[in-house]
MARDRENKE-14895 format. One record per atom (N, C-alpha, C, O, CB): x, y, z. Coordinates in pm, whole numbers, plus 50000, padded with zeros to 5 digits. Glycine has a CB too. Layout:
XYZ
...
This chain:
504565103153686
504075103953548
503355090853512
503785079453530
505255106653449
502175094653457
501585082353407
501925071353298
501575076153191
500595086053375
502305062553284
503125055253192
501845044153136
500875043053212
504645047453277
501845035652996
500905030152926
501025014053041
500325004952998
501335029952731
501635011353141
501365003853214
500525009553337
500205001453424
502444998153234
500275018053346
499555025253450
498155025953369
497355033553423
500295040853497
497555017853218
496265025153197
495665012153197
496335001853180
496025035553061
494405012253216
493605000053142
493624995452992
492594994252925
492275002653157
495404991752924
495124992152776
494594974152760
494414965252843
496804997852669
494514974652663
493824957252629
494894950452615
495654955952536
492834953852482
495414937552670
495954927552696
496834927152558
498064927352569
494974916252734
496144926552405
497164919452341
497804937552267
498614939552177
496414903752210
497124946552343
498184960352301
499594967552447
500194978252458
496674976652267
499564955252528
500454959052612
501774956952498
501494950752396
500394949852761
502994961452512
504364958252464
504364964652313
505334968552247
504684940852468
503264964452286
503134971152105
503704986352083
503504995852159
501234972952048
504224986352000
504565001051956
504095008851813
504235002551708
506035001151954
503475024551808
502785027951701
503375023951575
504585022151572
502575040851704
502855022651497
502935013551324
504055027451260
503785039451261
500625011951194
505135022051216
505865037551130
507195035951112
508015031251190
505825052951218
507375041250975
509035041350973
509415052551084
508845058051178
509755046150805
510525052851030
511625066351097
511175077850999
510735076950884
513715063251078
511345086051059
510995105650999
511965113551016
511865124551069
509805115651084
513035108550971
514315115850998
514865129350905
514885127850783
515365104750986
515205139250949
515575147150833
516775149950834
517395156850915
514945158350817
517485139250660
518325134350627
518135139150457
517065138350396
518345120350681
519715145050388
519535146850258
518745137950162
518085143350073
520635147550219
518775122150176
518145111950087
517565104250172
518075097650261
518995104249998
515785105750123
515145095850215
514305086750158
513205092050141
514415101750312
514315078950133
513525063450074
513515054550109
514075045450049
513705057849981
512835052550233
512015040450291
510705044350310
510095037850394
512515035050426
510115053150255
508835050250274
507575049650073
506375050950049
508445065150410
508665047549998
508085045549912
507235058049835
506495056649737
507505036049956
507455066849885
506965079049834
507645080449643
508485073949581
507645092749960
506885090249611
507185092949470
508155107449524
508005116249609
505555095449350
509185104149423
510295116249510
509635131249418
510285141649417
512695112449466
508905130649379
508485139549278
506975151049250
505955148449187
508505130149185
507325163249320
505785170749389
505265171749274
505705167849166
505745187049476
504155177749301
503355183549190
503645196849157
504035204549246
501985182949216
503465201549013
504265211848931
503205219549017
502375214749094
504425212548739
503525237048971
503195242049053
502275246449005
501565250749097
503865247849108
501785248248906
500445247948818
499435233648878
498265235648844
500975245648625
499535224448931
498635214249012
498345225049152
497245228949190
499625196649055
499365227449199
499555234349338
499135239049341
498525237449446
500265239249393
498385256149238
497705263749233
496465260549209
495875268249284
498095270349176
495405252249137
494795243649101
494245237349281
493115238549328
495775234648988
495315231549341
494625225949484
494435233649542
493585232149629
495165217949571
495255248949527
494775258249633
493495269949651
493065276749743
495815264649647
493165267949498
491775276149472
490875265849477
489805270049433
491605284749327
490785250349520
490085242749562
489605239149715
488515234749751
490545235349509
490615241849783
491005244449911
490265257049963
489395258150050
492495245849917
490925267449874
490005277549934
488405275549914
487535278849995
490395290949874
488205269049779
486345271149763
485875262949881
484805266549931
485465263549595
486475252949933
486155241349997
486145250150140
485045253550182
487275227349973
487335253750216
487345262750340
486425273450319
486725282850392
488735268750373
485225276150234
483945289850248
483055280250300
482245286950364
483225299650085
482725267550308
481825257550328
482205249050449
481735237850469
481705249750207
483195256150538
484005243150626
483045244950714
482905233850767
485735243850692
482085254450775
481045253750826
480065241250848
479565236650950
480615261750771
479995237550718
478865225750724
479655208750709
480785212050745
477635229050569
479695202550697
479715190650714
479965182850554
479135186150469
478405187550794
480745175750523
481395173150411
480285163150358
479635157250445
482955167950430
479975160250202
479295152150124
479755137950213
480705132150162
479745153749954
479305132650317
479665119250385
479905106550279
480615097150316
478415115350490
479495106550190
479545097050035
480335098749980
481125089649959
478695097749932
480515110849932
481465116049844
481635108349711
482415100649655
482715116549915
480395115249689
479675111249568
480265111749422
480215103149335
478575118949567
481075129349420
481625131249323
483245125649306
483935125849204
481385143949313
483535121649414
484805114549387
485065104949341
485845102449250
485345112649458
484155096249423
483795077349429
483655080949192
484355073649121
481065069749584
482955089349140
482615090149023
483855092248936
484085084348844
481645099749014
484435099448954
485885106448928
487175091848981
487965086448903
486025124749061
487055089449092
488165079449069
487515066148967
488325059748899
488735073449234
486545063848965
485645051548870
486135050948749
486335040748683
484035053948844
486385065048710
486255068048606
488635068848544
489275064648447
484945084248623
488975076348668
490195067948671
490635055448605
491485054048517
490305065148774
489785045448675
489655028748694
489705023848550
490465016648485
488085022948775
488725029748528
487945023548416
487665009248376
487215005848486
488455027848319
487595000348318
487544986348328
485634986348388
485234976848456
489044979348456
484554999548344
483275002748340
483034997648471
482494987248508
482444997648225
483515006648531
482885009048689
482415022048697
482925032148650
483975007448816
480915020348790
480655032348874
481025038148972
481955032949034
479905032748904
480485050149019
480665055649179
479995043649263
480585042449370
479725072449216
479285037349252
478645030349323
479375012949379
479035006249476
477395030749240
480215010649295
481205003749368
482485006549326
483184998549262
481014990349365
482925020949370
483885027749462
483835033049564
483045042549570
484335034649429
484545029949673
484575037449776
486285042049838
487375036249834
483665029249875
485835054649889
486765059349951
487725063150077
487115063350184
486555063349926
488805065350082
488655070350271
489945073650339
490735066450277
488045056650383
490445078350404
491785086550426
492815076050422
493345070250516
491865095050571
493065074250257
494445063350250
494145049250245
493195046250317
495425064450381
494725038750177
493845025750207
494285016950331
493875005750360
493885015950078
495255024750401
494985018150603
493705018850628
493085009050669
495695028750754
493165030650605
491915033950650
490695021050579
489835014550639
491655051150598
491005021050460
490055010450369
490434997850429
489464991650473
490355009850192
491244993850440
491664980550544
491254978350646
491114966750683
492784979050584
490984987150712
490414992450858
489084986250852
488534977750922
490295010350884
488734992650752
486914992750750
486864977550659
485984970450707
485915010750637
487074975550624
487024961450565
487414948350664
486874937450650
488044961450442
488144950450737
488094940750855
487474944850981
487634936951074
489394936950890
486794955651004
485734961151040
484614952051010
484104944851096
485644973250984
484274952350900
483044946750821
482674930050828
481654923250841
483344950350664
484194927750809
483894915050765
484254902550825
483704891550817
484304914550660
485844908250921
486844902250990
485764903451188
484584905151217
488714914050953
486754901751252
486044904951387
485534889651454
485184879751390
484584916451355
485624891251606
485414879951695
485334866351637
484294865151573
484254882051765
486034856051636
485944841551597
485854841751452
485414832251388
484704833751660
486294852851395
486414856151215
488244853551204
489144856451283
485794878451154
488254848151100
489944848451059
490384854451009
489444861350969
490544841451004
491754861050944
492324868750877
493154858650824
493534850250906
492824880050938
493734856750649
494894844550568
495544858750507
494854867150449
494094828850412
496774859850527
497904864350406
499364855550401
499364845650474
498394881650436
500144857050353
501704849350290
502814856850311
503484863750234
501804846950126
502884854850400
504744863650463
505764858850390
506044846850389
505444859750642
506504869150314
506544884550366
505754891050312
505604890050190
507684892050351
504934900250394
503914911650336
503784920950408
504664921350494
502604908250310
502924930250413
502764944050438
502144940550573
501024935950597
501864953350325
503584945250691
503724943450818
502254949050930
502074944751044
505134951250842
501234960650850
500314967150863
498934952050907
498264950151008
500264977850714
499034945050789
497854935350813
497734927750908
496554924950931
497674927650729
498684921650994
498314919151160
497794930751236
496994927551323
499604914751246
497974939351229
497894947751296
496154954551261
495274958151340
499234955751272
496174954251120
494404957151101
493934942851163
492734945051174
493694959550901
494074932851200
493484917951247
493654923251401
492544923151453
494534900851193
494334926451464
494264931151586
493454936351643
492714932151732
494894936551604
493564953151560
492634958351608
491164957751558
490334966851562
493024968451615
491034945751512
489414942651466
489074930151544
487964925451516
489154939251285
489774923551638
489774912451690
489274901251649
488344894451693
489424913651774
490294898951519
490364894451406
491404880351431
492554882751466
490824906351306
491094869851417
492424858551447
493474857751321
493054852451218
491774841051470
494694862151324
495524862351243
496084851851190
496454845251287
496184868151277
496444845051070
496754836651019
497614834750926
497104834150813
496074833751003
498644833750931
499864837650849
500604822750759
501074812450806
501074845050974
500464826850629
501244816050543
502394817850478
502884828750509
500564811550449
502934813050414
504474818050405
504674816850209
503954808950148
505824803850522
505364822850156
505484825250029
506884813749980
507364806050063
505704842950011
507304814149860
508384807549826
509564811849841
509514823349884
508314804649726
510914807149821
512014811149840
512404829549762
512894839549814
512824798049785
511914826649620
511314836849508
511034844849573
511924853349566
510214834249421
509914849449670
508774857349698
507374852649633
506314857549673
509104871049654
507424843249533
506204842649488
505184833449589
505394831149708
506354837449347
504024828849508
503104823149602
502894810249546
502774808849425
501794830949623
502844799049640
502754789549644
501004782749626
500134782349712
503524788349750
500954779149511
499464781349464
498604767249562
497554767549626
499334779349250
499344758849544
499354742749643
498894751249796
497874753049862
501534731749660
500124754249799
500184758250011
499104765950019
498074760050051
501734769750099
499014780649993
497614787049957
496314781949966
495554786050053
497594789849842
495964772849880
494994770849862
494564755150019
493574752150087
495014768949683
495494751650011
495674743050142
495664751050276
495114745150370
497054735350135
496164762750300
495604764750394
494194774350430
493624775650538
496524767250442
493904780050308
492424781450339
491554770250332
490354772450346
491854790650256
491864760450315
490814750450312
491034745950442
490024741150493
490874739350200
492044745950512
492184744250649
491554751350732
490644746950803
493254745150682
492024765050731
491334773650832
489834780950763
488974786950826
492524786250880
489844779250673
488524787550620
488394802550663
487874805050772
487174780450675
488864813050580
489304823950654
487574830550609
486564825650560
491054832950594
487944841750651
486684851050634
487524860350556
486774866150477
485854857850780
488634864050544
489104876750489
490274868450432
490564858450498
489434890650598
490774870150355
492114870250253
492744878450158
492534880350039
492064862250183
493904884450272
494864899450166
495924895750128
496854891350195
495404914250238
495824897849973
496754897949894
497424907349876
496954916549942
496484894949809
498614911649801
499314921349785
499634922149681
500834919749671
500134922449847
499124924649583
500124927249451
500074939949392
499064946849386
499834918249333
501284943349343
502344937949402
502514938749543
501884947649600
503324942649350
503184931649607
503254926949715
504554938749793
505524943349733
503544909949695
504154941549946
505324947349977
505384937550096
504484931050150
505374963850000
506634938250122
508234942650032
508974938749955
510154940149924
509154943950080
507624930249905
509074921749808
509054924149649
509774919649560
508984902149820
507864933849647
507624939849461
506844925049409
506494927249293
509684943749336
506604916549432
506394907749388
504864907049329
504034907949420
506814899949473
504294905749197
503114906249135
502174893649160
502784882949158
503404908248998
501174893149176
500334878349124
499794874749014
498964881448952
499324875549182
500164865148986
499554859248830
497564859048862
497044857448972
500414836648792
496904860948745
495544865448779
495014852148796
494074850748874
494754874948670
495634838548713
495164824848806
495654823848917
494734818048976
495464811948757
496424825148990
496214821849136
494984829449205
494074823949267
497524825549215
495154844049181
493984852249226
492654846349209
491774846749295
493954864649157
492554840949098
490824834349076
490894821249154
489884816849208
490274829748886
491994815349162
492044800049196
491444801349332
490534794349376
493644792249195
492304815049420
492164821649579
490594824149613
490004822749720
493034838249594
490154827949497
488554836949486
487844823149485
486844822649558
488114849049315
488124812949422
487154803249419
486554794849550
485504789949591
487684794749334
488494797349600
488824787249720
488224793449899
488154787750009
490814785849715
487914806249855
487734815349997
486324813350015
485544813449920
488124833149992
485964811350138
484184814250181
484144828750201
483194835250158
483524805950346
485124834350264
484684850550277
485374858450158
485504853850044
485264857950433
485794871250199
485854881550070
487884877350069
488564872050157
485104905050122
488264881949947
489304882149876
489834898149848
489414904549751
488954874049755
490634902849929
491344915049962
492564919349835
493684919149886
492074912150118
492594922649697
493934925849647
494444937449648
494064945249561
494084922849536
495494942249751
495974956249783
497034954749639
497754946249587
496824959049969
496744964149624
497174972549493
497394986949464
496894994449381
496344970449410
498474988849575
498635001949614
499685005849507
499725017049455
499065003849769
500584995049479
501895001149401
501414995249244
502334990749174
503724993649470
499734995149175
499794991649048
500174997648911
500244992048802
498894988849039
500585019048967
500425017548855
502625021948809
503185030448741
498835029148801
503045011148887
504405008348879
504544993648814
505654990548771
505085009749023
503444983948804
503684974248751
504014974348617
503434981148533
502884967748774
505344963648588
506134967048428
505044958148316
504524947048331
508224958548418
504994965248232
504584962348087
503894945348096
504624935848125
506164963947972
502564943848069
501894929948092
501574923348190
501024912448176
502384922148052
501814927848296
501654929948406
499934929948468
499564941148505
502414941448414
499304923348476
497424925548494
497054929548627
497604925348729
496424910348471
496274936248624
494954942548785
494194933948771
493904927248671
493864958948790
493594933748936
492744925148958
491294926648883
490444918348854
492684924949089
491374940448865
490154950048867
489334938648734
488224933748752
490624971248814
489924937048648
489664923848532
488494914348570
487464910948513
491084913048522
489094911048698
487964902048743
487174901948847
486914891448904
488294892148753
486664914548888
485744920448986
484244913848922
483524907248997
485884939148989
483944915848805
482464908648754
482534896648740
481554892748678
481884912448626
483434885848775
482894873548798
483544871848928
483994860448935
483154862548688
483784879349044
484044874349185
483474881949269
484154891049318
485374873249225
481964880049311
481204890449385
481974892949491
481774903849546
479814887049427
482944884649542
483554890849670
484934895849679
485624899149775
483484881749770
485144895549557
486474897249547
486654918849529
485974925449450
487024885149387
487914925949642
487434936849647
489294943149582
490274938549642
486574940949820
489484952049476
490654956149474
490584970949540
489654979049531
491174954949334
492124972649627
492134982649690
493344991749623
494184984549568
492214978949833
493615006149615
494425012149568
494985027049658
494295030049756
493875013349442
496035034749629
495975047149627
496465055349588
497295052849500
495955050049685
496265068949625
496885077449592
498675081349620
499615084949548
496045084749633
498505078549745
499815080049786
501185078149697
502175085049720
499845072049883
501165070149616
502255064149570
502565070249412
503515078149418
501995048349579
502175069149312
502075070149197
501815082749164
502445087549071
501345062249155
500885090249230
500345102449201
500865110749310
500025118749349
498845102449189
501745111149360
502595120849419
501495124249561
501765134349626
502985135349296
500795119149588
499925124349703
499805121549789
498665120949834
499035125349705
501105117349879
501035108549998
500465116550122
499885112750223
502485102750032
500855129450075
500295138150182
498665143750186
498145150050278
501195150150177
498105139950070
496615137050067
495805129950100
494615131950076
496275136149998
496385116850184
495545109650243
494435103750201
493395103450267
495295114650316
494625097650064
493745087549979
493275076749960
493375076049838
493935086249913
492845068249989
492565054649942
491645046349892
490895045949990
492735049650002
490965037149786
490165034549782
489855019749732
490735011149725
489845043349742
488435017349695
488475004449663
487425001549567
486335007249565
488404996449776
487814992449488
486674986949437
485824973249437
486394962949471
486884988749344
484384972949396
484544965549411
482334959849441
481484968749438
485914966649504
482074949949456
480464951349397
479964963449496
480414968449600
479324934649419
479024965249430
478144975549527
477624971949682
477544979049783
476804978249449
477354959549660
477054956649814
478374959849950
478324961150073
476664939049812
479584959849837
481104955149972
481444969049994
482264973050077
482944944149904
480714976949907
480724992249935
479674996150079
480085002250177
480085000749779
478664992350066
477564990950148
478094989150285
478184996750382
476694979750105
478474974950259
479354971450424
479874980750426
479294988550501
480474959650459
481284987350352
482144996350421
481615011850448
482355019550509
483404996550340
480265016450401
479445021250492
478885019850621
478295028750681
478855021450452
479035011450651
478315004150763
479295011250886
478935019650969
478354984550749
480345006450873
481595005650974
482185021450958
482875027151042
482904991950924
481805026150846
483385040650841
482345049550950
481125048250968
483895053750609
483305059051013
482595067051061
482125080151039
482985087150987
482925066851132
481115085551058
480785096051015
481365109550951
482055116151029
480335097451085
481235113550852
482315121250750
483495116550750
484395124550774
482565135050776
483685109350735
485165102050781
486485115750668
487535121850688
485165077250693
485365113650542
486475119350465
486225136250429
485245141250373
486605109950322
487155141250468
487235161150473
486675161050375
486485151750298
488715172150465
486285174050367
485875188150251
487125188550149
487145187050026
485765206750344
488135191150239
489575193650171
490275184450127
491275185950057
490435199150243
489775173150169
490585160050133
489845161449985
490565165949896
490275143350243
488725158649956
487695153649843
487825164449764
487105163949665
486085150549884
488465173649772
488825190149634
489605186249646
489635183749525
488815208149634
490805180849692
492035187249658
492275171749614
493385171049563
493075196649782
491615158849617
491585146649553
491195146849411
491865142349319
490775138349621
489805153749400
489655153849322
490105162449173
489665159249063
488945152749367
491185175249198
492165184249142
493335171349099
493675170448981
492735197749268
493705165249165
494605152849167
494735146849035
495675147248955
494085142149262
493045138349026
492505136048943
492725139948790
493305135348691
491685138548987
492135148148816
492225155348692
493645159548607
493665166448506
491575166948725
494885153348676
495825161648639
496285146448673
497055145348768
496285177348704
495915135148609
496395120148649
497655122148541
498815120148577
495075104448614
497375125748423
498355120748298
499345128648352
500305120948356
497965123848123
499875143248413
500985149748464
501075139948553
501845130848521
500955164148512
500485138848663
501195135848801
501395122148763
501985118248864
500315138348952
501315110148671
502125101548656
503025100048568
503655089448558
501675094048657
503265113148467
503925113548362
505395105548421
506085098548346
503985129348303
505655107448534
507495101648551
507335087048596
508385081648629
508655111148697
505895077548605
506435065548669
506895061148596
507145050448650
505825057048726
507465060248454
507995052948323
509595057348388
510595050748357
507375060648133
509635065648452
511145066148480
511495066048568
512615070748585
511785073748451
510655059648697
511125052548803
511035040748795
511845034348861
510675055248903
509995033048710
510155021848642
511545018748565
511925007048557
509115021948558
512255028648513
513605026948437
514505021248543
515285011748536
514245041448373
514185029948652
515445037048792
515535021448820
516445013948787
514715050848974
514005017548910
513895002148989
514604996348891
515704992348931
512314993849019
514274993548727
515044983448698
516584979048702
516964967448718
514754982848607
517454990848685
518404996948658
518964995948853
520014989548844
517955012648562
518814998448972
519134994049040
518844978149089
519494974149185
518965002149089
518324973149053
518014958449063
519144955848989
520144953149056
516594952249007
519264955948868
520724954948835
521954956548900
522684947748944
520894961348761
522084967548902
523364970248972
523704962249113
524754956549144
523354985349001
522754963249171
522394954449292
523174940949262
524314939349308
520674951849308
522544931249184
523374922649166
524734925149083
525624918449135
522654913749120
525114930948995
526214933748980
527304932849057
528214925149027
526144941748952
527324941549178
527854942049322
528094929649402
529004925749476
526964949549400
526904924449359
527254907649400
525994906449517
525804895249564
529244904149484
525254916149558
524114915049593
522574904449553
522694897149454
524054926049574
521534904149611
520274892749588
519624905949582
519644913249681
519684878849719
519114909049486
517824912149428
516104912449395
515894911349274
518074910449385
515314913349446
514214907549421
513524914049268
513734925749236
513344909549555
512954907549208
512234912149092
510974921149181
510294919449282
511664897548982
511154931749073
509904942849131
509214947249054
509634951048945
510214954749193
507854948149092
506714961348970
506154966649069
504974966349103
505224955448840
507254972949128
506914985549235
508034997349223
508954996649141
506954979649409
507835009449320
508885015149312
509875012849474
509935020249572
508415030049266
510285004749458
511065002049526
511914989049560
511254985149656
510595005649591
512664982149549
513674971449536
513794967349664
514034975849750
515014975149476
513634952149704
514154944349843
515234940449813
515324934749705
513424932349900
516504941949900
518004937049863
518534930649988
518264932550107
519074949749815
519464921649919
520194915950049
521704908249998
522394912749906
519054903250133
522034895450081
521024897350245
522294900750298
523264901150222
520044881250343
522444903650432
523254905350541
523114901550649
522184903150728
523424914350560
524804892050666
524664891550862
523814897150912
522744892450951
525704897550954
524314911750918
523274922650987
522744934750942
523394945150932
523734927051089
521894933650923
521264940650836
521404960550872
521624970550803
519684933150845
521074957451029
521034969751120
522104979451047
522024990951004
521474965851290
523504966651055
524774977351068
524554983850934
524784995950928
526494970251085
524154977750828
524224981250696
523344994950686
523535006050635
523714969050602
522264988850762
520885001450768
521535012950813
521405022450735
519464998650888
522275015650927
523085024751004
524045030250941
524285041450986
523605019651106
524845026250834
526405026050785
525985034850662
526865039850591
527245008750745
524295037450629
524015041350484
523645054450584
524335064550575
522725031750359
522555053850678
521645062150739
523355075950785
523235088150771
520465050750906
524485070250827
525355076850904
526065088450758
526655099150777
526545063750994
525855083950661
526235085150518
524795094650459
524865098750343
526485067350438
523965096650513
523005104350485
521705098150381
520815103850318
523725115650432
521935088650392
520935080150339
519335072150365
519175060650325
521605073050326
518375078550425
517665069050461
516785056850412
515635059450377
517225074150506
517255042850407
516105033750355
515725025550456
516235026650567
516445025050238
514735016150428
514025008850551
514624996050593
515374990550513
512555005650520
514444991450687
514934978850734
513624970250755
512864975950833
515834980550869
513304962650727
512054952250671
512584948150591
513594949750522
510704956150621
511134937350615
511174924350480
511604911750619
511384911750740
513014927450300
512334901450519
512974885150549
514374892150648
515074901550611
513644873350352
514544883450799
516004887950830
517294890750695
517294881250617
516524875050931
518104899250666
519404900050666
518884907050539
519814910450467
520484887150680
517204911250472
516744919050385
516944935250437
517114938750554
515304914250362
516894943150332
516864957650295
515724964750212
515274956550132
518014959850225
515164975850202
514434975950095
514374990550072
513704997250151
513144968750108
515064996949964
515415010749923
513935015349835
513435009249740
517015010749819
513585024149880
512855032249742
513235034349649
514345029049649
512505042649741
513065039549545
513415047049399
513075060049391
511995065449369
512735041349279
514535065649420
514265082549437
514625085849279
514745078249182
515515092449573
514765102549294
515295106849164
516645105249158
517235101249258
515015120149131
517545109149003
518735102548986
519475105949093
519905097149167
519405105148867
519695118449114
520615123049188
520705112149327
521685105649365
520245138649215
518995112749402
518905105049533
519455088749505
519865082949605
517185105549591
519485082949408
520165064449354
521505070349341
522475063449371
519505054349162
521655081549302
523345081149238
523865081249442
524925075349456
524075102949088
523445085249543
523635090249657
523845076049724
524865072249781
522505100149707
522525068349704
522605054549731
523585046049718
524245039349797
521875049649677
523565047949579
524825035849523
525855038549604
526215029949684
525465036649355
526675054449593
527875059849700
527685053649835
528475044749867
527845076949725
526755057049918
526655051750010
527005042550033
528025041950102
525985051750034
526265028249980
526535012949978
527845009849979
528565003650058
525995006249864
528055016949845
529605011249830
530465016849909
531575011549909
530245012849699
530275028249994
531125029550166
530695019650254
531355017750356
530785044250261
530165016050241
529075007350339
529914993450363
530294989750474
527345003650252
530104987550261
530394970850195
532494975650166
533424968050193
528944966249960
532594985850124
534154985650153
534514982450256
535714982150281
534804995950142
C-alpha cells in the first residue's frame, strides 16, 4: 500500500496532519463554534426553491463575480460600502487563502500574536509564506509596545489580526488596530469572524477601512447566521485588495448554489440572528460560573469561552467527551475552550465538568 512517505510530498508537509477538530457523534457538541441553532423552516423552504431555480441553470457556469452577492452582503455591512469592495468565497479559510496568495508568498512574511487561530501558519505554509509569530499578554490582550516592535523588526508583508480573537474571545481596541495599520508596509488582515457576538460597545474594524487603504476586514457566515454548512466568507475592503483577490481565486470558485442559497440567508439576517443576544447571555453566564467553580476564565465577545487551566488538559477533554460532551482542546497548554450551545447543551456541560473535577 502506498503510504504519504512513498509520494513526492514537499519537505515542510512531511509529518503534518489535515487542519480539523474531531466529528464525533456525541449528544452535546461544541468545539467547533457553530451556532447550535438551524434555520426555521420557513428559511429552509425559501433555500430550497432557490436551490432548485439555481439547479435549472447548473448547466452553465456560475456568475464568477458574484456580483449580486458581493451587493447584498455590502449592504449587510453597511458603514457605505459597495459590491465593489466586497468580495467573496467558500468560507473565510478560503479568503485567507487568497489573500496570502496575493500578497504573502516566497521571501514575503506573515506577523500574528499567539494564541490565535491555529489555521494562520498553516495559510503561511501553504503560500510559502515565512511565518512569524508574536506572543500576546498574560490577559490575552495585545501588547501595543511588542507589536509594534516586532513589525518594525521583521517588516511583514501581511499582518492577521483576530478580533475577536480565537481562542481566546479576546477583542481589539480600534487604536491598536490603526497604530498596527500605520506601522505595517504590507496589508493589515482583521478576521472578524465572531463580530456579530461582540458585547455592547464593542467596535469593527470596518470604521476604518477609508482611512487605511490596506487595511482588509474579513467575516462570515458560518457563525452568527447559522450557516456553517453554507460555506461563506468574505471581505472587505478597497477595491483594488478585491482586485488582487481576483487575481489568485480560481475560476468560479464560488457555486450557483452556494450564491442562492447565501443570498436567501441574507435576507432573513434579522431571524437568523435574532438568538445571538442569547448566546451572548449563555457566554456570559458561563464565564461566570466558570470562575465560581474556582476555574480561569477568559473575557469573551464571542460565542464561546477559553477555560482553565489544567495539569492535563487531555484527561479533562476525555472525562467530559466519555460523559457525552464534546468541546475542543486548544488554546495555551492546560487551556479548554467550550462553545455556547443551547440551554439544555450548558446545562449538560456544567454536569459533565462537575463529574469531571469531583
Amino acid at each position: 500500500m502506498t503510504t504519504l512517505d512513498d509520494l513526492p510530498l514537499r519537505d515542510e508537509l512531511r509529518g503534518a496532519m489535515p487542519y480539523g477538530a474531531p466529528q464525533l457523534d456525541v449528544p452535546v457538541r461544541l468545539n467547533v463554534n457553530e451556532n447550535p441553532y438551524p434555520p426555521s423552516e420557513a428559511v429552509v423552504a425559501e433555500v430550497a426553491v432557490a436551490a432548485a431555480e439555481a439547479a435549472r441553470g447548473l448547466n452553465r457556469y456560475p456568475d464568477r463575480d458574484a456580483l449580486a452577492l458581493r451587493a447584498d452582503l455590502a449592504s449587510y455591512l453597511g458603514h457605505g460600502l459597495t459590491a465593489a469592495e466586497v468580495w467573496a468565497a467558500n468560507g473565510s479559510n478560503e479568503i485567507m487563502q487568497q489573500l496570502l496568495s496575493a500578497f504573502g508568498g516566497p521571501g514575503r512574511t506573515a506577523v500574528s500574536f499567539a494564541p490565535t487561530y491555529s489555521m494562520y501558519p498553516e495559510y503561511a505554509r501553504n503560500t510559502h509564506t515565512t511565518w512569524i509569530v508574536g506572543r500576546r499578554r498574560e490577559d490575552f490582550t495585545l501588547d501595543p509596545a511588542h507589536a509594534l516592535g516586532l513589525i518594525a523588526e521583521r517588516e511583514p508583508s501581511v499582518v492577521l489580526l483576530a478580533s475577536p480573537n480565537n481562542p481566546t474571545g479576546t477583542a481589539l481596541p480600534l487604536d491598536v488596530i490603526e497604530a498596527i495599520c500605520t506601522a505595517t508596509p504590507g496589508i493589515v488582515v482583521v478576521d472578524e469572524a465572531y463580530a456579530e457576538f461582540r458585547r455592547a460597545g464593542t467596535p469593527s474594524a470596518l470604521s476604518l477601512l477609508p482611512r487605511y487603504p490596506r487595511l482588509i476586514v474579513t467575516r462570515t457566515m458560518s457563525k452568527a447566521f447559522a450557516f456553517a454548512g453554507g460555506r461563506l466568507g468574505y471581505l472587505a475592503a478597497a477595491p483594488a485588495v478585491v482586485d488582487a483577490a481576483r487575481i489568485v481565486r480560481l475560476p468560479y470558485h464560488l457555486s450557483a448554489l452556494t450564491q442562492a442559497v447565501a443570498r436567501v440567508a441574507l435576507t432573513h439576517a434579522d431571524e437568523l440572528l435574532a438568538r445571538v443576544d442569547e448566546l451572548r447571555v449563555r457566554r456570559d453566564e458561563t464565564v461566570s460560573w466558570l470562575r465560581q467553580i474556582g476555574l480561569r476564565a477568559a473575557d469573551s465577545d464571542t460565542n464561546f469561552v477559553l477555560f482553565g487551566t489544567f495539569d492535563d488538559r487531555h484527561a479533562v477533554w476525555q472525562g467530559l467527551l466519555d460523559r457525552g460532551v464534546l468541546i475542543r482542546e486548544t488554546g495555551p497548554d492546560g487551556w479548554l475552550r467550550v462553545s455556547i450551545g443551547s440551554s439544555d447543551d450548558m446545562a449538560a456541560f456544567r454536569a459533565a465538568l462537575k463529574g469531571v473535577l469531583s
